[in-house]
C-alpha positions in Angstrom: -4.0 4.6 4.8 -7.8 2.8 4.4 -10.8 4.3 5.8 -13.9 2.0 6.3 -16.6 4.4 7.6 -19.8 2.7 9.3 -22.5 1.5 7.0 -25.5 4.1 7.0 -29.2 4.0 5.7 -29.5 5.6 2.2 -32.4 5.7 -0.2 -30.8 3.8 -3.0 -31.1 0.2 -2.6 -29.5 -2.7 -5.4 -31.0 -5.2 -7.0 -32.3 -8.1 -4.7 -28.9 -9.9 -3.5 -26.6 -7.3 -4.9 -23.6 -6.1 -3.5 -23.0 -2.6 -5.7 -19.6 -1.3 -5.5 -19.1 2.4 -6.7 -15.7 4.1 -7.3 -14.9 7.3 -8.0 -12.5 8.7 -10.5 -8.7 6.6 -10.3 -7.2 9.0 -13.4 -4.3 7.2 -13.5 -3.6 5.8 -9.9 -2.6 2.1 -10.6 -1.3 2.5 -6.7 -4.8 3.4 -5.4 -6.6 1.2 -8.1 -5.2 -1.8 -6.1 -5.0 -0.7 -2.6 -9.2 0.2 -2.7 -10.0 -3.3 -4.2 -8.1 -4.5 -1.2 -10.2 -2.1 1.4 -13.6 -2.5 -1.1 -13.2 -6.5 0.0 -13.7 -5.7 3.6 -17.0 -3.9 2.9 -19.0 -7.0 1.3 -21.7 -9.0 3.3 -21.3 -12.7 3.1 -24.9 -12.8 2.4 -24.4 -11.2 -0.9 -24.9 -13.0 -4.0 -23.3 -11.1 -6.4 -20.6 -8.4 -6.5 -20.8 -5.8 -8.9 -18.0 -3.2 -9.2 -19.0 -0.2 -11.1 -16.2 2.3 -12.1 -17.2 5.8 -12.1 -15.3 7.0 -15.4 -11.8 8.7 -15.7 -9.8 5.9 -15.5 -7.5 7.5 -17.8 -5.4 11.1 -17.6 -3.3 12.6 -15.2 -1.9 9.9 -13.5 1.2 7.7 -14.7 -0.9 4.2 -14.9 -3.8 4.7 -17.4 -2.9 1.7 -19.4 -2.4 -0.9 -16.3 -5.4 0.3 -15.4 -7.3 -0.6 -18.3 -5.6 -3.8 -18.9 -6.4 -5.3 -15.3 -9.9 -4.3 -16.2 -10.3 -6.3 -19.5 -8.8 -9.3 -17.0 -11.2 -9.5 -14.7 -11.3 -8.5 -11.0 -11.8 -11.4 -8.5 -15.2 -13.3 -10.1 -17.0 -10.1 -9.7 -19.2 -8.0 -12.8 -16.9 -5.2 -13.6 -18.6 -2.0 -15.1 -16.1 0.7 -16.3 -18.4 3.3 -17.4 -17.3 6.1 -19.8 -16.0 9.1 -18.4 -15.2 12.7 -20.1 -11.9 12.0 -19.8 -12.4 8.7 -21.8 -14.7 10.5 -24.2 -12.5 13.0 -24.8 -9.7 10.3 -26.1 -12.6 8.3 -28.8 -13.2 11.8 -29.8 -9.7 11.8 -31.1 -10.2 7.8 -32.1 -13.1 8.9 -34.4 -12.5 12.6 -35.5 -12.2 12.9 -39.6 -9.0 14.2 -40.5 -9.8 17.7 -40.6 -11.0 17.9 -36.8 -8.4 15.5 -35.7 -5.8 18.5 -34.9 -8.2 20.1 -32.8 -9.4 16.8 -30.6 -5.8 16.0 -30.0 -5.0 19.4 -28.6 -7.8 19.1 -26.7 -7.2 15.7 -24.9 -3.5 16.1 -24.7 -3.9 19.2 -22.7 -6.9 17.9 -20.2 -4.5 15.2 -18.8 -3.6 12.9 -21.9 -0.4 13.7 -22.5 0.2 11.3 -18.8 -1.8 8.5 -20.9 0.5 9.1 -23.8 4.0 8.9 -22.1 2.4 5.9 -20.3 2.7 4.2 -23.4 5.8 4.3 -23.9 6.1 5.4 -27.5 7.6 8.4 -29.0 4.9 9.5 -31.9 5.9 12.2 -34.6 5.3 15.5 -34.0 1.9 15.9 -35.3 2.4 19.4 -37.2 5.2 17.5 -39.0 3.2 14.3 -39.9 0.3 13.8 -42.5 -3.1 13.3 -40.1 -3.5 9.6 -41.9 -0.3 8.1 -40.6 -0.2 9.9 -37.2 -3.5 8.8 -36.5 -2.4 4.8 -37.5 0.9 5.2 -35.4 -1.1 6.3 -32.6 -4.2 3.2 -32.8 -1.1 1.0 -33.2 0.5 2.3 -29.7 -3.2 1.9 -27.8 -3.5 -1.2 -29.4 -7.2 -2.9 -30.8 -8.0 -4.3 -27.6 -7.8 -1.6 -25.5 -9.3 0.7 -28.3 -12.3 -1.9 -28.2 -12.8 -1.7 -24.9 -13.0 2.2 -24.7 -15.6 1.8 -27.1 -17.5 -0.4 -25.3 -18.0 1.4 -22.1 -21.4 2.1 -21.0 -23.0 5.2 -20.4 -24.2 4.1 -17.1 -25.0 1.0 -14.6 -28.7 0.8 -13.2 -29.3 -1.6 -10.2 -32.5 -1.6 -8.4 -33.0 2.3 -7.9 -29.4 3.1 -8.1 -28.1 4.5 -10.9 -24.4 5.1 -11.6 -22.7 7.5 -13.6 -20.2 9.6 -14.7 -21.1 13.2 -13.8 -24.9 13.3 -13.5 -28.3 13.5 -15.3 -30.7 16.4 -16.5 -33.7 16.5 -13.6 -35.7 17.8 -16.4 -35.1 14.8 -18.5 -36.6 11.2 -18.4 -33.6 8.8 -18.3 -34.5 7.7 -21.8 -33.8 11.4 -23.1 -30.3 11.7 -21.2 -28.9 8.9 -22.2 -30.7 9.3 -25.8 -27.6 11.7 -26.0 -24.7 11.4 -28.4 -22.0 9.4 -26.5 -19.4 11.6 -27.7 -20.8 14.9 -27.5 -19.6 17.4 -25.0 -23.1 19.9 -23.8 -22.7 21.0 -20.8 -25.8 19.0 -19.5 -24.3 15.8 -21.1 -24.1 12.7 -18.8 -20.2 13.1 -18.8 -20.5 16.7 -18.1 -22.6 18.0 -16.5 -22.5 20.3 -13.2 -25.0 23.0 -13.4 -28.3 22.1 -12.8 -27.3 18.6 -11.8 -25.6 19.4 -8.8 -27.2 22.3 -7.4 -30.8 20.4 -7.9 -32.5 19.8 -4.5 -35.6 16.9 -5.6 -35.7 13.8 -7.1 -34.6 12.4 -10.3 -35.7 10.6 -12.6 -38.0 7.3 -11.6 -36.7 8.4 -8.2 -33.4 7.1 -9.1 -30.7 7.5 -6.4 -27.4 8.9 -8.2 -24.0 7.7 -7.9 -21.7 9.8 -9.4 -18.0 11.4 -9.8 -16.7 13.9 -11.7 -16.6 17.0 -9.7 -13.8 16.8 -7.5 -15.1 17.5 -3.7 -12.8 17.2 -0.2 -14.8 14.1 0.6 -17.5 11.7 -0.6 -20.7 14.2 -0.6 -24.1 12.7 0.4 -27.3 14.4 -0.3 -31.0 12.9 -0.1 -31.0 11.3 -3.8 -27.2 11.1 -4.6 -23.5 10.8 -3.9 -20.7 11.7 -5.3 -17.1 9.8 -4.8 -14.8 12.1 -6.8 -12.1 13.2 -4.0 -9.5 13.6 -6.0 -7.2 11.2 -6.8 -5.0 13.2 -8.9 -5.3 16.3 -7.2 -5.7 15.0 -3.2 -4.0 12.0 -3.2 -7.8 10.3 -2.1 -9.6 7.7 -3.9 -13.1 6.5 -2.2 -15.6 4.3 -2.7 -18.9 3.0 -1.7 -20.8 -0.1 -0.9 -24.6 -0.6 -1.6 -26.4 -3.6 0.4 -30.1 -3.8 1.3 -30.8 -0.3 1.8 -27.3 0.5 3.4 -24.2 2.5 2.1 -20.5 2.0 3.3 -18.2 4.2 2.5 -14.4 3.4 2.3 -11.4 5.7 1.2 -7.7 4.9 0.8 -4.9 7.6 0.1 -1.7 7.3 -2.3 0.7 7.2 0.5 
């Protein structure tokens, strides 16, 4: 099933020309990946110049597909700008990818049991036991089954995606901070008012954000795309719902579209 809800006035507006596609968290849903590229092609004006389509973060984890996922984005989507920004989920794996040795234990607990172990059996590689293998060659077995490419490419996603006054990323920004400050932050550290984090005080804030920024965000799974004065969030659970949504940005308007995994 699609849903292609009618387009609304919002207070975030692109770039001049821009079509801004937002969507939320896929974890893992190759399925839903394809069907709301589909539905997301309904949703553009012909008047738009460019199409930019912005992934919220959490591509990875949970679901079955993490690995398609990431190779159909390093091939390109239609002719459009794709924007895979980093999620905690994502962070949480180049934590692993760049731990020293002593620390490397503890960071692959910590990913396998927030979802990785899908990612892992998605590769399709049987890696040693890690309390039986030396850090060294598990950690070399492991870059060999993600492969440089794809390890490049989690590397290189961006902390966010600023068009016009809309700003897109994973979880949300401190209100207290300038943007500068928030994304100043160490890309791999997990505070609880980190970019990929945070919830509290983020969330439950009820003014403006920075340089009156209008936030697109995932993250915190809610029953349906949530709108408030100065943000959205499209987390509605693809891995635990069975919805993935979406939204288009045009000239002052937003369209929101949903499909579901069956």
């Amino acid at each position: 099933m699609n849903i292609i809800r009618t387009p609304v006035p919002v207070l975030g507006c692109p770039e001049d020309g821009v079509a801004l596609v937002a969507i939320g968290d896929v974890h893992g849903h190759f399925g839903m990946l394809q069907k709301i590229i589909a539905t997301a092609k309904k949703t553009l004006p012909k008047s738009a110049k460019e199409i930019v389509f912005v992934l919220l973060g959490d591509l990875i984890d949970r679901g079955d597909a993490a690995i398609e996922i990431i190779d159909l984005i390093r091939e390109g989507i239609e002719d459009w700008r794709v924007i895979p920004i980093l999620g905690n989920h994502e962070q949480l794996l180049l934590r692993v990818l760049h731990a020293p040795d002593d620390d490397y234990r503890h960071h692959w607990a910590l990913w396998r049991g927030n979802g990785g172990q899908n990612t892992l059996e998605n590769l399709q590689i049987k890696l040693p036991p890690l309390a039986d293998t030396d850090v060294p060659d598990h950690r070399r077995a492991f870059e060999k089954a993600l492969g440089q490419d794809r390890i490049a490419f989690l590397n290189a996603m961006p902390s966010h995606y600023k068009s016009g006054n809309i700003l897109c990323v994973h979880a949300g920004v401190d209100p207290t901070l300038s943007l500068e400050e928030n994304f100043a932050k160490d890309k791999l550290s997990n505070a609880p008012d980190h970019w990929a984090w945070i919830r509290e005080g983020f969330l439950d804030h009820e003014g403006t954000y920075p340089d009156n920024c209008f936030i697109v965000h995932g993250h915190t799974v809610l029953p349906g795309p949530t709108l408030a004065p100065h943000r959205i969030g499209l987390d509605t659970g693809a891995c635990v719902f069975g919805v993935l949504s979406g939204a288009t940005f045009f000239k002052g308007e937003m369209t929101v579209f949903q499909v579901t995994a069956d």
